[in-house]
C-alpha positions as CSV (number, residue, x, y, z in Angstrom):
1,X,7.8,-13.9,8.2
2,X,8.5,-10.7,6.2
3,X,10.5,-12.8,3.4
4,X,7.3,-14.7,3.5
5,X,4.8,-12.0,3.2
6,X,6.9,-10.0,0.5
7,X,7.0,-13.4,-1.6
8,X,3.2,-14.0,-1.3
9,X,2.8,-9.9,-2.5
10,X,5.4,-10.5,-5.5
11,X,3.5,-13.5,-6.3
12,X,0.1,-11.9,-6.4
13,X,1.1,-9.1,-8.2
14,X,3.1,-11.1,-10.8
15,X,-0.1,-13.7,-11.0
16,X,-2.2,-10.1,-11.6
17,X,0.4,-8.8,-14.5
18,X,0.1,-12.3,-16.1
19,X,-3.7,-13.0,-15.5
20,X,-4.1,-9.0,-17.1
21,X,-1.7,-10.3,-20.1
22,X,-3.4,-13.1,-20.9
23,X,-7.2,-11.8,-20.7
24,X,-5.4,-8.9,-23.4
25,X,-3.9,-12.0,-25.6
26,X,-7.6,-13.5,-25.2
27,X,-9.5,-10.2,-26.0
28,X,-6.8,-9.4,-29.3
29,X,-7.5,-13.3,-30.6
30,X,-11.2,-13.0,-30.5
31,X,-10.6,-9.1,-31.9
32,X,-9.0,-10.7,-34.9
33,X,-11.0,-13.4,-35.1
34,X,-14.4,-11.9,-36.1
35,X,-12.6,-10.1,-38.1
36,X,-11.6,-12.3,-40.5
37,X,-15.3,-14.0,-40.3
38,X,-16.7,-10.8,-40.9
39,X,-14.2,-10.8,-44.3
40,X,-15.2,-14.6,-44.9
41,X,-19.2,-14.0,-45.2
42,X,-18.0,-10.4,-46.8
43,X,-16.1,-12.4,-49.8
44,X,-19.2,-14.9,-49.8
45,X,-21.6,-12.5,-50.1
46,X,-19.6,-10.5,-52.9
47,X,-18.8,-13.8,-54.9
48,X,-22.6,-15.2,-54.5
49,X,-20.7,-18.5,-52.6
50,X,-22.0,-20.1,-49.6
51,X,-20.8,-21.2,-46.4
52,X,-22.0,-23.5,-43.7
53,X,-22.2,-21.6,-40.6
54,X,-20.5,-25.0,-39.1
55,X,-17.6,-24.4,-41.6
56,X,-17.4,-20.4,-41.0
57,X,-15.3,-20.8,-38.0
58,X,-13.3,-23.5,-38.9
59,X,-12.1,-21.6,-42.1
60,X,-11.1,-18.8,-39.6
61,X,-9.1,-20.8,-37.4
62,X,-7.2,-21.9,-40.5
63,X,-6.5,-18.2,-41.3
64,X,-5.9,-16.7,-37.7
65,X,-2.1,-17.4,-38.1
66,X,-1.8,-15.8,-41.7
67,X,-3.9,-12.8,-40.5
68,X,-1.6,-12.3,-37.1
69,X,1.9,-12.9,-38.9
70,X,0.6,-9.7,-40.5
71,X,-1.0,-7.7,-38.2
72,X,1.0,-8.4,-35.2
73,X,4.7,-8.2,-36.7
74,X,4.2,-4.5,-37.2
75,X,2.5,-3.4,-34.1
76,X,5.4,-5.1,-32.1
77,X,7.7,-3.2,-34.9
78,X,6.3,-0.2,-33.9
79,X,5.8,-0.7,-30.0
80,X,9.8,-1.7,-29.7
81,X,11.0,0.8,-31.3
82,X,9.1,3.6,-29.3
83,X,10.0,2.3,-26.3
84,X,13.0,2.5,-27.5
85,X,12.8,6.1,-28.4
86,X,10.6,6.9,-24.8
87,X,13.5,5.2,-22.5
88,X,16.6,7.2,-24.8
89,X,14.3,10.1,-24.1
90,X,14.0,9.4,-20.4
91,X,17.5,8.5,-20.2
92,X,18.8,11.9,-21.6
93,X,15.9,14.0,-19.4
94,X,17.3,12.6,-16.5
95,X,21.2,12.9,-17.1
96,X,20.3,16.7,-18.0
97,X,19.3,17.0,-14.9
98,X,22.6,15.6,-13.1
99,X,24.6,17.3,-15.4
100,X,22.9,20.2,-14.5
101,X,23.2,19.7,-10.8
102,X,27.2,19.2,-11.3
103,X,27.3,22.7,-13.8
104,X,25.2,23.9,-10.7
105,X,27.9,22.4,-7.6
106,X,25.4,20.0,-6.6
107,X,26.4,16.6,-5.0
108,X,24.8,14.0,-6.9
109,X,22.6,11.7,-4.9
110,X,20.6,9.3,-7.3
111,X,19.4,8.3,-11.0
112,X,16.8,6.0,-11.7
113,X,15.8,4.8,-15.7
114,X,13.1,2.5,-15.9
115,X,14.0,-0.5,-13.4
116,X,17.9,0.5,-13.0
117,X,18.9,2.5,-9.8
118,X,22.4,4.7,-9.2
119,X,22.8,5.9,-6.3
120,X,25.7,7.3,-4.2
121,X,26.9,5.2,-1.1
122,X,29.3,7.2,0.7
123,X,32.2,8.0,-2.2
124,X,31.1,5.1,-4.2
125,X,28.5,4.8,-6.8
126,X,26.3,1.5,-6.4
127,X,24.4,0.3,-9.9
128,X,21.4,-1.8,-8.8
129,X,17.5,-2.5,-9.3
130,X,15.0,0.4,-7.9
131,X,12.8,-0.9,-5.1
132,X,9.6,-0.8,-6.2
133,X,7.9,0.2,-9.4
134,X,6.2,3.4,-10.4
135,X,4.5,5.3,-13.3
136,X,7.2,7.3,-13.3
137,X,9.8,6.3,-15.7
138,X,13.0,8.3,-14.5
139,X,14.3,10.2,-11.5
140,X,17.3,12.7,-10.7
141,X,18.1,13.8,-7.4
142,X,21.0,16.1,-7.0
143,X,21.3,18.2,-3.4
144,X,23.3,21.5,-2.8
145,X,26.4,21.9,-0.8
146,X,26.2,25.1,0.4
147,X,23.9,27.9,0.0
148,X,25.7,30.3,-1.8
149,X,23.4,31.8,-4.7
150,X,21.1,29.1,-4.5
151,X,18.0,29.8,-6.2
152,X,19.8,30.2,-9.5
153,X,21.4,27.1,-9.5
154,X,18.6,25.3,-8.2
155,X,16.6,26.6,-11.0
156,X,19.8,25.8,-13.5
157,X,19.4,22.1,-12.2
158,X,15.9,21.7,-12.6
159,X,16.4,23.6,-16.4
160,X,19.0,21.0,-17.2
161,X,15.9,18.1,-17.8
162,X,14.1,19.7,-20.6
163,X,16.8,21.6,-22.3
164,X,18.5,18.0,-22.5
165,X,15.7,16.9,-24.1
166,X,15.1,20.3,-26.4
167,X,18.5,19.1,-27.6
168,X,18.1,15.3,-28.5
169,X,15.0,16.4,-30.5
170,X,16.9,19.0,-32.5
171,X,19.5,16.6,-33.0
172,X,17.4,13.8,-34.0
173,X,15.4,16.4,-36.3
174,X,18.4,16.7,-38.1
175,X,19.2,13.4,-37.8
176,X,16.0,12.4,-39.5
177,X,16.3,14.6,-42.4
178,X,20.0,13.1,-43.2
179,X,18.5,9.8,-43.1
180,X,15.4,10.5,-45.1
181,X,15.5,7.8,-47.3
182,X,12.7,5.9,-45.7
183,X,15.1,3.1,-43.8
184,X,14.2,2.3,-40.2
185,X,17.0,4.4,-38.7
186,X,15.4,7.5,-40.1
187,X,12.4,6.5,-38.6
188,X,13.6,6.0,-35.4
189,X,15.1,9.3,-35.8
190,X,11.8,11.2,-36.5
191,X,10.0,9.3,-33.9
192,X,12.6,10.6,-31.1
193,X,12.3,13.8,-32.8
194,X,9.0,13.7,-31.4
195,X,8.6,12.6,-28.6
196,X,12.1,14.3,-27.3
197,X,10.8,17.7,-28.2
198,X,6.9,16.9,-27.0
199,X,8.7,16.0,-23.6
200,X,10.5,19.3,-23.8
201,X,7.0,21.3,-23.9
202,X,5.4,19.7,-21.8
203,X,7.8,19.6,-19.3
204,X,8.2,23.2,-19.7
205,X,4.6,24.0,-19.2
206,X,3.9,25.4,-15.8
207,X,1.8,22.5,-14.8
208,X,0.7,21.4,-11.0
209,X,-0.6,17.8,-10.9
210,X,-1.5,16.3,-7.2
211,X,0.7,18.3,-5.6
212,X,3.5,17.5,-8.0
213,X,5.2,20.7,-9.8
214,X,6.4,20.0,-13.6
215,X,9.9,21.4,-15.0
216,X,8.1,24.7,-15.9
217,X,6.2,25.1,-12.9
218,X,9.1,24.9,-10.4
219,X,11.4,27.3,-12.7
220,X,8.5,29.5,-12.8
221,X,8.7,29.6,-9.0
222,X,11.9,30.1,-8.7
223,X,12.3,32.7,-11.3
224,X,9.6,34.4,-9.3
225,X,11.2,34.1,-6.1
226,X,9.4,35.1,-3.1
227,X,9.1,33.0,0.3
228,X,7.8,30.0,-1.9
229,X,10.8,29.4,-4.0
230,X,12.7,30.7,-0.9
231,X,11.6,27.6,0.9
232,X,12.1,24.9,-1.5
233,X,15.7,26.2,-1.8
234,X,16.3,26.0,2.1
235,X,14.8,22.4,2.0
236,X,17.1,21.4,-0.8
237,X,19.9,23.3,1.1
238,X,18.9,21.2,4.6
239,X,18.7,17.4,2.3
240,X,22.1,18.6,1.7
241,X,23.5,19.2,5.0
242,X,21.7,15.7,6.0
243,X,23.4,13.7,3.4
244,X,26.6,15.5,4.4
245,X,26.3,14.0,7.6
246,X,24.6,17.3,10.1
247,X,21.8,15.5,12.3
248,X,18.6,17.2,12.4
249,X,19.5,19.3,15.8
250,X,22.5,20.9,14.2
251,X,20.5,22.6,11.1
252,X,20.3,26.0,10.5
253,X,18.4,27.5,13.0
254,X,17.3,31.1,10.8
255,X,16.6,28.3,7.7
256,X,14.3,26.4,9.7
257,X,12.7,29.1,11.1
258,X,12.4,30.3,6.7
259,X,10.9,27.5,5.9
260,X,8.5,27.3,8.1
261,X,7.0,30.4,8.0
262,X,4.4,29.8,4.6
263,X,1.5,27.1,5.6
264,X,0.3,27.1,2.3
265,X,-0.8,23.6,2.1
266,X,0.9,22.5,-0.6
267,X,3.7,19.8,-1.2
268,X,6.5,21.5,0.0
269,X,5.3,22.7,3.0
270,X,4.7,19.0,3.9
271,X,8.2,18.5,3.4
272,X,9.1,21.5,5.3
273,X,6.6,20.5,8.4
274,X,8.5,16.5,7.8
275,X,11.9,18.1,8.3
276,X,11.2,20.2,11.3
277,X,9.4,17.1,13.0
278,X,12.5,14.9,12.4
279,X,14.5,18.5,14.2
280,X,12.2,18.7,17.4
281,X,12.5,14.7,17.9
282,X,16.4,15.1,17.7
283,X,16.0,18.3,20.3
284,X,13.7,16.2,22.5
285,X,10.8,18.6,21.9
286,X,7.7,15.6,21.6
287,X,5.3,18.6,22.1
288,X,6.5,20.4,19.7
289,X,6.9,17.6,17.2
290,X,3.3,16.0,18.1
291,X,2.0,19.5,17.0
292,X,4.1,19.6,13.9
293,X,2.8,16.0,13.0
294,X,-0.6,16.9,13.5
295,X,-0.3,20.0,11.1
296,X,1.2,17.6,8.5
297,X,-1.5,14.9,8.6
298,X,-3.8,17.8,8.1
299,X,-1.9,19.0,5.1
300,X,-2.4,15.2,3.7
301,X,-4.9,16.1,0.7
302,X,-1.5,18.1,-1.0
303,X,0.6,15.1,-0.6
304,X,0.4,12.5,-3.6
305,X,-1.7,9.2,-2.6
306,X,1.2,7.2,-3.2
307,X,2.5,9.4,-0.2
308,X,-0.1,8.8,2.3
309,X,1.3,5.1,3.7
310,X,4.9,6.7,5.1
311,X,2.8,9.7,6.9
312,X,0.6,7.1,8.3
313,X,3.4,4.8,9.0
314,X,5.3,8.0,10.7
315,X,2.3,8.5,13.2
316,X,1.8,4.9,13.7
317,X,5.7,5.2,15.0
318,X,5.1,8.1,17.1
319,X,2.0,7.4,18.7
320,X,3.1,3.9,19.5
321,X,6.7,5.0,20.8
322,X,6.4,8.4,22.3
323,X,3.3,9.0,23.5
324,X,2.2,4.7,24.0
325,X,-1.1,5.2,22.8
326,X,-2.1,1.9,21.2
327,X,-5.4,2.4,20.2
328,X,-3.9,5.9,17.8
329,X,-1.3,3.9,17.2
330,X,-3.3,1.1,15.7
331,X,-5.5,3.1,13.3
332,X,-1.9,5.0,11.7
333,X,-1.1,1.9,11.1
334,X,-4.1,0.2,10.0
335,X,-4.0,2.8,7.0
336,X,-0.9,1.7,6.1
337,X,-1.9,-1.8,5.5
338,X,0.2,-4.4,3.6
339,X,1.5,-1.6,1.2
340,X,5.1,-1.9,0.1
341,X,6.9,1.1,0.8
342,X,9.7,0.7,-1.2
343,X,13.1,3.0,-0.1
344,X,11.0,3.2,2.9
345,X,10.6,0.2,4.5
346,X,12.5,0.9,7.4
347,X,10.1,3.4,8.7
348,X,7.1,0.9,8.3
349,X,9.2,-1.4,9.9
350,X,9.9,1.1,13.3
351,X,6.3,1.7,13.2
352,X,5.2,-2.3,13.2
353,X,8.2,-2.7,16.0
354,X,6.9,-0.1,18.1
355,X,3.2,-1.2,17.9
356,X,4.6,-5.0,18.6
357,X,6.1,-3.8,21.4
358,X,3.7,-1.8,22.6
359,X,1.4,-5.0,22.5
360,X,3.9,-6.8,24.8
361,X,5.2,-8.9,21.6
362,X,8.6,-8.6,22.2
363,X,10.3,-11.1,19.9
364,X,8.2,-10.1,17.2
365,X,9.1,-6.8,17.2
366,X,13.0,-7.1,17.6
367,X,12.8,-9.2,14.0
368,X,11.0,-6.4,12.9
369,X,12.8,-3.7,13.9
370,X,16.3,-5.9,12.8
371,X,14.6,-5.7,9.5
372,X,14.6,-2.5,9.4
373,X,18.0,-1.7,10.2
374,X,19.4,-4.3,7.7
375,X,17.1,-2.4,5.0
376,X,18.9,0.9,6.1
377,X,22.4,-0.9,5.7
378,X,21.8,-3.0,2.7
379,X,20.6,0.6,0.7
380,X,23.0,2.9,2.4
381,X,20.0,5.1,4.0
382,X,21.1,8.7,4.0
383,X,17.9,10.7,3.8
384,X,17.2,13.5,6.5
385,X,17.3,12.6,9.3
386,X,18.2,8.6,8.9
387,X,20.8,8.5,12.4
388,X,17.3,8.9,14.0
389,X,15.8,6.1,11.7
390,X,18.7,4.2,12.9
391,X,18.6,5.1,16.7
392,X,15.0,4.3,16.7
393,X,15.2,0.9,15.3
394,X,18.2,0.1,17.2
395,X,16.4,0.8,20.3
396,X,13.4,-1.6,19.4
397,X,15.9,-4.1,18.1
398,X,17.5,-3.9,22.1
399,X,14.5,-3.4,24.4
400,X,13.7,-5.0,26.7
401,X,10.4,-6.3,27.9
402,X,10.2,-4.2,30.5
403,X,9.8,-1.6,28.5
C-alpha cells in the first residue's frame, strides 16, 4: 500500500513538472511566434508589399525554426553555464562548511549538493540520492564532540561557508582577468566571480527569514553570546552526544536545564523544547513531556511551514500512543495529510501505526510500523533521540491486539 501510494504521489508530481514544462514550451512558441508576425506585417508595411492575412501565419510557421535556432541556442548557452557556475558555487559553500567543522573538531554528519546525499553510516561514508527535494540547493551538517570552547568553533564552522565562497570569487576574479580574451572560459570565470562573491554577502548579511538564521545572522549571535548563542551551542553539543550513541535520559542534566531556560519563540527554542520532549519520554515523565509538546505546538508560527507535518505527525504519535485519545490523535494527524516527509518518514509512519492501532486495525498498522523501521535501517537513522524512534516502532510492529 505505501509502495503504491508513494508511486501514485511521484507520478502526480512528475505529471505536474511535465504538464508545467510543456504549458512554458507552449507559452515560449506562441511568444516567438507573434513575434516574428509582428516583423512580417512590419517589413510589409516598410516595403509597401502586401500579405494575405491567410498567408501571414503560414509564412511564420516557415520561419519559427530559423527564429528559435537563434534565439534559443543562446539562452540554453547561457542557462547551462550558470547552473554550472550556481552548483560549483554551492558545492564549495557547503564543503567550507565541513572543512570548517573538521578545522573546528567537529564530527562530520552529512553533505547534500543538488540531488546527491553523503552521509556518515556508522565509520563509513554512504554516497546516495537525498530524499526529497527542496529549494534549498546544498546542506552541511557537522556536530561537536565535546564542549570544550564551543562557541568559537561553532561560529568557525558556520564562518567556513561564506569565506569558501569569498575565496572561489577572488579566485575566479583573477581567473577572469587572465582569461580576458573574450573565450567562454573567461566568461564562465566572471560569471562565478559573481555569483561566488554575491553568495558571500548575502550570506554574510545578518538576515532572519521564517525562522531560518543566514551565515551572518548566526555568527552575529554567536559573536554576541549571551543565553541565545549559549543555547544553540548546547543543542549542537546534545546532536552530538546523540549521534555518539548517549540516549536522551543520559544528557547533560545542567545543559538541558541551559537550554531550556530562553522561551523566546523562535526556531531554536523549538528545537530545544523537541529535545527535552524526546528526554522526558526516555525518563518516563508523559506529564512532563505532554506539557513540553504543548509549549512546542504553540511555538509553531517560528518553525518553517515545511516544518509543521513532523510536529503534527509527533502529536498525532503521542496522543494516539500515550495518552489513547483518538479523536486528538486524528486531527495531528489529519494535518499531516499525504505529505512526504522525506528523512522523516519513520515518524509519520509511528504516528499512522499508532492511530491504526488505536482503531483496532492491527495488521495495518504492524506494515506500517515495519515500514518505518526498515526506513530507519535502510538510511542509518541517527538523529536525537532515534533508539526511541526505533523502540516505538518496534513495539507497534509486535503488539498485540490486545493492546
Amino acid at each position: 500500500m505505501d509502495v503504491a501510494r508513494k508511486s501514485r504521489k511521484v507520478a502526480s508530481r512528475t505529471g505536474g513538472l511535465l504538464r508545467g514544462a510543456a504549458l512554458l514550451v507552449v507559452v515560449f512558441l506562441l511568444f516567438n511566434l507573434i513575434l516574428i508576425m509582428v516583423g512580417i506585417i512590419a517589413t510589409s508595411w516598410k516595403t509597401e508589399a502586401s500579405i494575405p492575412i491567410s498567408d501571414l501565419l503560414a509564412e511564420a510557421m516557415v520561419e519559427l525554426p530559423l527564429y528559435l535556432s537563434i534565439t534559443i541556442i543562446p539562452i540554453l548557452g547561457v542557462v547551462t553555464l550558470l547552473m554550472v557556475v550556481l552548483m560549483l558555487e554551492v558545492t564549495v559553500h557547503e564543503l567550507g562548511h565541513v572543512i570548517a567543522g573538521k578545522a573546528a573538531g567537529f564530527r562530520f554528519v552529512l553533505l547534500v549538493i543538488g540531488p546527491l546525499r553523503l552521509s556518515r553510516e556508522g565509520r563509513n561514508l554512504k554516497l546516495g540520492l537525498r530524499d526529497a527535494w527542496d529549494p534549498h540547493l546544498g546542506a552541511a551538517l557537522s556536530v561537536p564532540t565535546d564542549s570544550h570552547d564551543l562557541r568559537a568553533r561553532t561560529a568557525l564552522s558556520v564562518a567556513g561557508g561564506p569565506a569558501a565562497s569569498l575565496a572561489l570569487g577572488l579566485t575566479s576574479a583573477l581567473l577572469a582577468i587572465a582569461f580576458s580574451n573574450g573565450d567562454w572560459l573567461g566568461e564562465l570565470f566572471r560569471l562565478s566571480a559573481w555569483v561566488s562573491l554575491l553568495s558571500a554577502f548575502i550570506n554574510m548579511l545578518p538576515l532572519k527569514s521564517g525562522g531560518m538564521m543566514s551565515d551572518g545572522a548566526r555568527i552575529k549571535m554567536l559573536l554576541a553570546g549571551g543565553a541565545a548563542s549559549e543555547r544553540y551551542c548546547l543543542i549542537t553539543a546534545l546532536s552530538g552526544a546523540a549521534r555518539a550513541g548517549q540516549r536522551p535520559r543520559d544528557w547533560d542534566e545542567t545543559w538541558m536545564q541551559r537550554i531550556g531556560e530562553l522561551a523566546d519563540g523562535s526556531l531554536d527554542d523549538a528545537a530545544a523544547s523537541h529535545i527535552a520532549f524526546y528526554r522526558l519520554l526516555d525518563k518516563g515523565d508523559i506529564d512532563g513531556a505532554e506539557r513540553t509538546l504543548e509549549r512546542l505546538l504553540a511555538t509553531a508560527n517560528a518553525i518553517p511551514a515545511a516544518l509543521h507535518p513532523i510536529l503534527h505527525a509527533e502529536a498525532a504519535f503521542f496522543y494516539a500512543f500515550y495518552r489513547r485519545d483518538l479523536e486528538k490523535a486524528r486531527s495531528f494527524l489529519h494535518k499531516v495529510g499525504d505529505r512526504d516527509l522525506g528523512s522523516h518518514y519513520h515518524m509519520n509512519a509511528r504516528a499512522q501505526a499508532a492511530v491504526l492501532s488505536l482503531e483496532g486495525k492491527h495488521e495495518a498498522a504492524q506494515e506500517k510500523a515495519a515500514s518505518g523501521l526498515a526506513h530507519m535501517e535502510r538510511k542509518q537513522t541517527r538523529g536525537p533521540g532515534w533508539e526511541l524512534d526505533y523502540e516505538w516502532l518496534q513495539a507497534l510492529v509486535t503488539a498485540s491486539p490486545s493492546m
